[in-house]
C-alpha positions as CSV (number, residue, x, y, z in Angstrom):
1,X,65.8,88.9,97.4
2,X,64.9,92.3,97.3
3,X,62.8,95.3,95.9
4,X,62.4,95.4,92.0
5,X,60.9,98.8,91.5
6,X,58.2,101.1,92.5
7,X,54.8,101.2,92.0
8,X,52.4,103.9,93.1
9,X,51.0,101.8,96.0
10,X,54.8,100.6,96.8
11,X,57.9,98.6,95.9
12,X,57.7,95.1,93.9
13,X,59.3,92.6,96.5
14,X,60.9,89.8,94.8
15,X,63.2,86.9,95.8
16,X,64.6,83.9,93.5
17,X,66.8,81.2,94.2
18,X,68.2,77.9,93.5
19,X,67.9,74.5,95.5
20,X,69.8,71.4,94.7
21,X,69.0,68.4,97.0
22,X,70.6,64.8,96.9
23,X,68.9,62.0,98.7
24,X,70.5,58.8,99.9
25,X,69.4,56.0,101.8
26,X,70.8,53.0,103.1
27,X,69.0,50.3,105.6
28,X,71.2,47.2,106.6
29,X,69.3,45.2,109.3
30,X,70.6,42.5,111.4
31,X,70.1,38.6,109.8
32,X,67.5,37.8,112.4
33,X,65.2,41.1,111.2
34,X,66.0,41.0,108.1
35,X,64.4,36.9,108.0
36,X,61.4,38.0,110.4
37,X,63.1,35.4,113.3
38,X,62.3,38.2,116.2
39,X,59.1,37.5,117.6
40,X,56.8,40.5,117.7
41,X,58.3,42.2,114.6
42,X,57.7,42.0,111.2
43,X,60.7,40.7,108.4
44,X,62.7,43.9,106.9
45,X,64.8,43.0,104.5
46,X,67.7,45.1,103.3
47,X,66.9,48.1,101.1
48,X,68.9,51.1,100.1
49,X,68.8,53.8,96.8
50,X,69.1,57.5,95.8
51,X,67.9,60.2,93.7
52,X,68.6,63.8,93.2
53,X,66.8,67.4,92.3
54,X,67.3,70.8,90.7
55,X,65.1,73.0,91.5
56,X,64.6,77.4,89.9
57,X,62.4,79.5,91.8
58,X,61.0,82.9,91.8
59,X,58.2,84.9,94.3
60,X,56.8,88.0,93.7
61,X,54.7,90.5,96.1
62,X,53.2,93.2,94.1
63,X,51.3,96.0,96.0
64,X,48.2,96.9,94.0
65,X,46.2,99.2,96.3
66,X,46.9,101.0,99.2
67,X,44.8,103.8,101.4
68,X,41.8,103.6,99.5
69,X,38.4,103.9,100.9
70,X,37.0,99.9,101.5
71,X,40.8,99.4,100.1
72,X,43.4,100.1,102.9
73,X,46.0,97.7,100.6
74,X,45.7,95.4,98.2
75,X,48.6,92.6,97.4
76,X,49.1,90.0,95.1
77,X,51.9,86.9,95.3
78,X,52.8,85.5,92.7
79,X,55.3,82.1,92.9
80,X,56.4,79.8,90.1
81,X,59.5,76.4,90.6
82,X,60.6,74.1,87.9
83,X,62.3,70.9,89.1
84,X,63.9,68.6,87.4
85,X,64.2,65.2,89.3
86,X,66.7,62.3,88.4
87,X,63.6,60.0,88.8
88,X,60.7,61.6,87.3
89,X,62.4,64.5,85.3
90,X,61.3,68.0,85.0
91,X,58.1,69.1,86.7
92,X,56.5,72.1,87.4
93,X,54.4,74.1,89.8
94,X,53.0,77.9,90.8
95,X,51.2,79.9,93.1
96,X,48.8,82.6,92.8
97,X,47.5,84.4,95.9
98,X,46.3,87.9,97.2
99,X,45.1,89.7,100.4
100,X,42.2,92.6,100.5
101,X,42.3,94.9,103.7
102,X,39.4,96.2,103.8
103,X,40.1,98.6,107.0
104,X,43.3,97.6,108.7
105,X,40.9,95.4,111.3
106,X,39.2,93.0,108.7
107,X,41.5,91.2,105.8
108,X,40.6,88.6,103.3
109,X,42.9,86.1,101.9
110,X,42.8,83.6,98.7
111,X,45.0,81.9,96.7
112,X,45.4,78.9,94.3
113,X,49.0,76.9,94.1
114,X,50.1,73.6,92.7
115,X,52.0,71.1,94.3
116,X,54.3,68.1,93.1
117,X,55.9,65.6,95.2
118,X,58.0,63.0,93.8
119,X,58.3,59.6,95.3
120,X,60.4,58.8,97.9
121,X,63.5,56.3,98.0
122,X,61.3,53.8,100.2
123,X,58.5,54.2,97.8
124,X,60.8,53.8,94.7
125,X,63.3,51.3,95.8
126,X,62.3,49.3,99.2
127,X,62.1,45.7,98.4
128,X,59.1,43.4,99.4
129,X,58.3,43.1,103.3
130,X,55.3,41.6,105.2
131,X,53.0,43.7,107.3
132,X,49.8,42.3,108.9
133,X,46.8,45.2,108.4
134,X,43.6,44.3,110.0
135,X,40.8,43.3,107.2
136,X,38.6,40.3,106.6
137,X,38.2,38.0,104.1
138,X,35.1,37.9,102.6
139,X,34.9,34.4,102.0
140,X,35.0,33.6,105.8
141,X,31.3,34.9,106.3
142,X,32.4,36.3,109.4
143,X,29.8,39.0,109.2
144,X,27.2,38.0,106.7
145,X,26.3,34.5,105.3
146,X,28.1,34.3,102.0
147,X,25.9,34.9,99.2
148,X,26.2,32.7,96.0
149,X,28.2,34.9,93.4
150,X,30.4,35.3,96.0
151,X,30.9,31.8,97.3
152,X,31.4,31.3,93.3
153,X,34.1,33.5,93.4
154,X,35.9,32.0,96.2
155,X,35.7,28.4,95.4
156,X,37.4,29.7,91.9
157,X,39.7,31.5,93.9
158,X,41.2,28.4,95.6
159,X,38.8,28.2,98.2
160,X,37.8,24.8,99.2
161,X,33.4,24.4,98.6
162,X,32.9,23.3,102.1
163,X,35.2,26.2,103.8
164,X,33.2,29.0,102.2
165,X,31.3,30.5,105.4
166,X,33.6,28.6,107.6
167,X,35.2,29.9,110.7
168,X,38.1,27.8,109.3
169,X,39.5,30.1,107.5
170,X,38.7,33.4,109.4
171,X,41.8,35.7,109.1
172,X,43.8,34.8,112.6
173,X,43.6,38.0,115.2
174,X,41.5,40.0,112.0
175,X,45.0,40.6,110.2
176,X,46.1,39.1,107.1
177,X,49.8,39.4,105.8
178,X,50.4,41.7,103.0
179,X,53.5,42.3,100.7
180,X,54.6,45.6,99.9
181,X,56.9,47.2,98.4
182,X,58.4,49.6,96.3
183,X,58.2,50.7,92.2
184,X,61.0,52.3,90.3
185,X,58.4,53.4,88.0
186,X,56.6,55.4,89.9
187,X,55.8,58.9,89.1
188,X,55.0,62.7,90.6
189,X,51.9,62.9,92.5
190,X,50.1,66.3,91.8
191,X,48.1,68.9,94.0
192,X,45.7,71.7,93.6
193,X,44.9,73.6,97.0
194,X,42.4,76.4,96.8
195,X,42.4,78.4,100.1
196,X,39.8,81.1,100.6
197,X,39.7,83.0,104.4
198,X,39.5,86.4,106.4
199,X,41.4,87.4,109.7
200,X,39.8,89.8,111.9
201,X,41.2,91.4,114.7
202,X,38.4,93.3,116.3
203,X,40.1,96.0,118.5
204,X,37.1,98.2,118.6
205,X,35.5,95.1,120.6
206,X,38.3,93.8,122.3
207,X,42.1,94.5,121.9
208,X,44.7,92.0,121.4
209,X,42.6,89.4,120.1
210,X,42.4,88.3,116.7
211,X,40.9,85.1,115.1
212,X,40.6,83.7,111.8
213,X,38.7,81.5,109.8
214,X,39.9,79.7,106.1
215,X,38.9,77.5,103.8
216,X,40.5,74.5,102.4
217,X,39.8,72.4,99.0
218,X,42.6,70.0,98.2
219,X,43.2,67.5,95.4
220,X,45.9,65.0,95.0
221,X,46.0,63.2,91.4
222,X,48.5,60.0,90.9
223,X,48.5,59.8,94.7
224,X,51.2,56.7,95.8
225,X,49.2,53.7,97.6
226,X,48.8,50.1,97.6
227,X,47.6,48.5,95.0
228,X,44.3,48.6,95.0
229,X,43.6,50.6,98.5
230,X,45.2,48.0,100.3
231,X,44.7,44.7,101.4
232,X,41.1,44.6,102.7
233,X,40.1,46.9,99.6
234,X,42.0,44.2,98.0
235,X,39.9,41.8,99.1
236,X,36.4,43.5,98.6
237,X,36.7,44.7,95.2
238,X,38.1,40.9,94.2
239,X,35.1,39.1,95.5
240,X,32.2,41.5,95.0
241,X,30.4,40.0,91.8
242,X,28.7,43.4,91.2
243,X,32.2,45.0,90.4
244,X,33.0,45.1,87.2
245,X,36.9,45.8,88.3
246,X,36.9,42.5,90.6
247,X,36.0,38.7,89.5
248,X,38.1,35.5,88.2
249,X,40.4,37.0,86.8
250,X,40.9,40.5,87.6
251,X,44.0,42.0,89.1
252,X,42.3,42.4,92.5
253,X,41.8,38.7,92.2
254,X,45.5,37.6,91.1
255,X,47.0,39.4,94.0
256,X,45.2,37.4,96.6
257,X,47.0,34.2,97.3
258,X,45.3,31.3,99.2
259,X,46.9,28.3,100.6
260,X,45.3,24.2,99.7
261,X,43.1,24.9,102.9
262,X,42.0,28.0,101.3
263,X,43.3,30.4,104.1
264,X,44.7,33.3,102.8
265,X,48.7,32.8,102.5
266,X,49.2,36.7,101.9
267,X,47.9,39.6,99.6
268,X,50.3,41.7,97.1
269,X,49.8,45.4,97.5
270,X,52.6,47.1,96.3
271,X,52.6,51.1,95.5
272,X,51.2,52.9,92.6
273,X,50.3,55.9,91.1
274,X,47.0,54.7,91.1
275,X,44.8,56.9,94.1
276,X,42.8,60.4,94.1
277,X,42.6,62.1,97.3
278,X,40.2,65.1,98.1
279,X,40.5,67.1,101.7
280,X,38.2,69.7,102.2
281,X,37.5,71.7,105.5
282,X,37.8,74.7,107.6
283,X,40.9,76.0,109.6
284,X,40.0,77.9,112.5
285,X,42.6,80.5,114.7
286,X,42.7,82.5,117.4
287,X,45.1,84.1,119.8
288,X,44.7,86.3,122.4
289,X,46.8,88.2,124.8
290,X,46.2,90.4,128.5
291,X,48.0,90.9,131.9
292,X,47.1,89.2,134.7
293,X,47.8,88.7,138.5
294,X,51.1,91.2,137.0
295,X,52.3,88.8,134.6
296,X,51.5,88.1,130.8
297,X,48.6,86.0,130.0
298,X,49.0,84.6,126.3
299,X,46.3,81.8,124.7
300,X,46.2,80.1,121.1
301,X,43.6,78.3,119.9
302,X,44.3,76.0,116.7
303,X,41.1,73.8,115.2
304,X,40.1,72.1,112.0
305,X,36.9,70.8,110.8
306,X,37.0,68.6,108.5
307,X,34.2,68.0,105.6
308,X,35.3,65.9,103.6
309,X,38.0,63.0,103.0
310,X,37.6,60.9,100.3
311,X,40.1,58.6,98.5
312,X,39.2,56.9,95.9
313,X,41.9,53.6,95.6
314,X,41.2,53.6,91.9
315,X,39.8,54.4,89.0
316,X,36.4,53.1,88.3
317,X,36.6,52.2,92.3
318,X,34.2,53.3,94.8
319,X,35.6,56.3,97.3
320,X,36.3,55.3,100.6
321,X,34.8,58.9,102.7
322,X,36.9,58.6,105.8
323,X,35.6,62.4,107.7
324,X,34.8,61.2,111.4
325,X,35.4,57.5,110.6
326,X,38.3,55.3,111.4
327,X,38.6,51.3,110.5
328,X,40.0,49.0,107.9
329,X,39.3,51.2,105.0
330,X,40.3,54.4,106.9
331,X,42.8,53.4,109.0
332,X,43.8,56.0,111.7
333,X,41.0,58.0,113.9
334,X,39.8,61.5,111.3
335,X,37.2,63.4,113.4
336,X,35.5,66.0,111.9
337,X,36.7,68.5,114.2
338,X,39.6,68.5,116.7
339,X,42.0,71.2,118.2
340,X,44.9,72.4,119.6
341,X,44.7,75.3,122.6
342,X,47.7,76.7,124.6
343,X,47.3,78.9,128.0
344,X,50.4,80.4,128.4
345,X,51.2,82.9,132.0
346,X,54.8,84.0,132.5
347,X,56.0,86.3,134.9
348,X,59.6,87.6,135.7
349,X,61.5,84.2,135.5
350,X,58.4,81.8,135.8
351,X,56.6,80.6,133.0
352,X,53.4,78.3,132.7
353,X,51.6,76.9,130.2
354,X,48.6,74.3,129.8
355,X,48.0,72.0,126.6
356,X,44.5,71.2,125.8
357,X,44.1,69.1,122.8
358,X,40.6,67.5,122.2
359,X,40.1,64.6,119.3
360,X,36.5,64.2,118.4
361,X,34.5,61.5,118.0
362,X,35.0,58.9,115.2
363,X,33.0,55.8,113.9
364,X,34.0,53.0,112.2
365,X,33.8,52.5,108.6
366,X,32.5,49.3,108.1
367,X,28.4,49.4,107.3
368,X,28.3,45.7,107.3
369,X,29.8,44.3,110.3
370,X,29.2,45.1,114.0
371,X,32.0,45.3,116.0
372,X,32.7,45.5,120.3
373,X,33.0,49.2,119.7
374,X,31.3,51.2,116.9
375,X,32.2,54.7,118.1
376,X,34.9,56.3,119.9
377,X,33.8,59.5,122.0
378,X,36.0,62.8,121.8
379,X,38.6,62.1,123.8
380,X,40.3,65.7,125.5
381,X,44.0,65.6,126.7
382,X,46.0,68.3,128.8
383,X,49.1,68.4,129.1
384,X,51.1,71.2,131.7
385,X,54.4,72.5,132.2
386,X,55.9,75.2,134.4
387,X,59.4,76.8,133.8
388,X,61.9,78.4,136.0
389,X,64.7,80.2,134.1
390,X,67.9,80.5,136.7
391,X,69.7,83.2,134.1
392,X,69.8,83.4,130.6
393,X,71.5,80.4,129.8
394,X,69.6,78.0,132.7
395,X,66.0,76.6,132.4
396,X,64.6,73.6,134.5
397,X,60.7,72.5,134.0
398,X,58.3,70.4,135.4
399,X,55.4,68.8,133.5
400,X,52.8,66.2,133.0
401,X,51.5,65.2,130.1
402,X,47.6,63.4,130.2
403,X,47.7,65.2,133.3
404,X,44.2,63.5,133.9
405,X,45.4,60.1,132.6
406,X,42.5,60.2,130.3
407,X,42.8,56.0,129.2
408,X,43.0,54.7,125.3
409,X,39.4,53.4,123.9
410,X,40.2,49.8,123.7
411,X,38.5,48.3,120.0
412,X,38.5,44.9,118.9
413,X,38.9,43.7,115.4
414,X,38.8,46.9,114.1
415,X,42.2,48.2,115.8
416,X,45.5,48.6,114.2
417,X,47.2,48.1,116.6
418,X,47.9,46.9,120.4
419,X,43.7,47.1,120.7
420,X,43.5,50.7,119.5
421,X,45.5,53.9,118.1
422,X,48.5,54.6,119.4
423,X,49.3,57.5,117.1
424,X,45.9,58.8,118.0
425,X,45.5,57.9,121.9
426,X,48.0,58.2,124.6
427,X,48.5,54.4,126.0
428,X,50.6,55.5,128.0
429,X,48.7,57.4,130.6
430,X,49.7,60.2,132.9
431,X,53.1,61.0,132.6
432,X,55.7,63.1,134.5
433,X,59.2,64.8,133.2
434,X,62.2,67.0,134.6
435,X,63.9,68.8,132.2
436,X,67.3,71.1,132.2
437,X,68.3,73.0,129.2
438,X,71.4,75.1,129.2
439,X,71.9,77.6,126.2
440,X,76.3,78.7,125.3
């Protein structure tokens, strides 16, 4: 890295490089896991694999303008990497951005960049293994009386005529076991982000503060999923009689596989290159710093509203919108907006800080079914610490995290787990630490 040459409004930064990376993996479980014989966890058989990368690079920062009036600098980046991977072979990607300062207070930001991400070694080599989503079969009637085409559909499907509508065969605890696995076939899934924002740091109004605001449009093409969107989407595209991608017959069909009774036995939904997934939204920052009571007074604020979050499973398939919506289809809790703010006070050898993280609300995604809860409320967390540093090599701290053991929202059917979202929600309430850290 370094400076290229001069230009009148300054020196052409420049940095290149090469990157190799080699990837193994190797999972040996236990005979009881990998047969699924310990209660409470799911069979993992034995899996393993590798791959490899070489990757050129090269990043450029070429001042355009500077001191100009409405034009205090102008800069454009400019990035470009070709990778060649033992699995998917050579790919490529860039990155075109730029900044506009206005006056040394206001600056605007953009840029376009591509983005490739090859499959990983579970995705490309884990064998078949069980999991239990939540999802519903269709042919139980659990929330609507099944309607003819569809009753056809499921008595062709293995279904016994008299279980169609029955309780009989509802899907035990609302999961039904799916096999996935991985594909040595598959291949590179692509991104385009567009970004667009300004950061303002209005001085003249009040000093030390400075916030931004940016935009957001991502697309990922060949995106790696389960086949078909996963098991429920599985199940509603087979035995919808108005899709022209389900039906006898279809691949949504052959991968659901019933037993005499006509209970489902399990569903095949291994990964493909086979999803599109658009994320759109605002990022919002601000940070802000002062003295008080003598000591340092820092906060951050970190927030994201989200538009829109659509995946579509397929081709030809309908998209599954997932902004503010959790459920079968979407799986974890997206709210529209949430956020991240830190109040941070130190002093001398003291230092205090208090978390406030805020999820908002979320419904769920299913239209047709009415479940024991519908919608979860924003749900805000803190979490605080204080610090003591002894000398420059001793810390202890004290926090609590949930310090006002704010409780999980407890679902039904529609859960994923445990009777809610544990990577979401805290379940486990208020909790307290000591911690000692010595630095040599």
């Amino acid at each position: 890295s370094g400076d290229l040459f001069n230009l009148p409004a300054g020196a052409v930064g420049a940095a290149f490089g090469f990157e190799r990376i080699e990837l193994r993996s190797d999972f040996r479980p236990s005979q009881d896991l990998a047969a699924g014989t310990i209660a409470g966890f799911n069979g993992s058989p034995a899996s393993g694999g590798a791959f490899d990368s070489d990757a050129f690079f090269g990043e450029l920062l070429v001042p355009v303008v500077r001191g100009l009036p409405m034009a205090e600098a102008i800069d454009l980046e400019l990035a470009y990497r070709t990778t060649d991977y033992s699995t998917v072979g050579s790919v490529d990607n860039y990155k075109i951005a730029g900044s506009w300062t206005i006056v040394p207070q206001v600056r605007f930001r953009g840029g376009f960049n591509t983005a490739i991400r090859a499959a990983s070694i579970g995705e490309l080599f884990s064998p078949q293994s069980e999991g239990f989503p939540g999802a519903a079969d269709p042919c139980a009637g659990e929330s609507a009386p099944v309607d003819a085409a569809t009753a056809a559909i499921c008595t062709a499907t293995g279904v016994p005529a008299g279980a169609v509508g029955s309780v009989a065969i509802d899907p035990a605890a609302g999961q039904i076991r799916g096999l996935f696995g991985g594909n040595p076939n598959l291949s590179e899934e692509e991104a385009d982000t567009l970004t667009l924002g300004v950061v303002i740091e209005p001085d003249w109004f009040v000093e030390d503060l400075t916030v931004s605001i940016d935009y957001f449009d991502i697309k990922i093409d060949g995106a790696i999923a389960s086949f078909g969107g996963g098991v429920n989407n599985i199940l509603n595209v087979c035995y919808d009689a108005n899709n022209p991608a389900g039906g006898v017959g279809s691949p949504f069909c052959n991968a659901v596989n019933r037993r005499s009774d006509g209970t489902i036995d399990f569903v095949q939904a291994t990964s493909q290159n086979i999803a599109e997934i658009t994320l759109k939204g605002f990022d919002l920052q601000g940070s802000y710093s002062r003295d008080l009571f003598g000591g340092d007074l820092q906060v951050n604020y970190v927030g994201t509203y989200t538009t829109e979050s659509t995946t579509l499973p397929f081709a030809g398939g309908d998209p599954i919108e997932c902004e503010g919506q959790f459920g079968l289809d979407c799986g974890e809790p997206l709210p529209e907006y949430k956020h991240r703010m830190t109040f941070n006070w130190s002093k001398d050898k003291i230092t205090t800080q208090l978390l406030w993280r805020y999820v908002g609300e979320v419904k769920d995604d299913d239209v047709d079914t009415t479940y024991f809860i519908e919608t979860i409320d924003g749900t805000h967390y803190f979490d605080g610490v204080v610090s003591y540093s002894v000398n420059d090599n001793y810390r202890v701290s004290f926090g609590v995290d949930n310090l006002f053991d704010e409780k999980p929202p407890i679902l039904g059917d529609n859960q994923e787990q445990a009777n809610t979202y544990p990577a979401t929600y805290d379940v486990f309430g208020r909790t307290y630490f000591l911690r000692a850290s010595a630095n040599f």
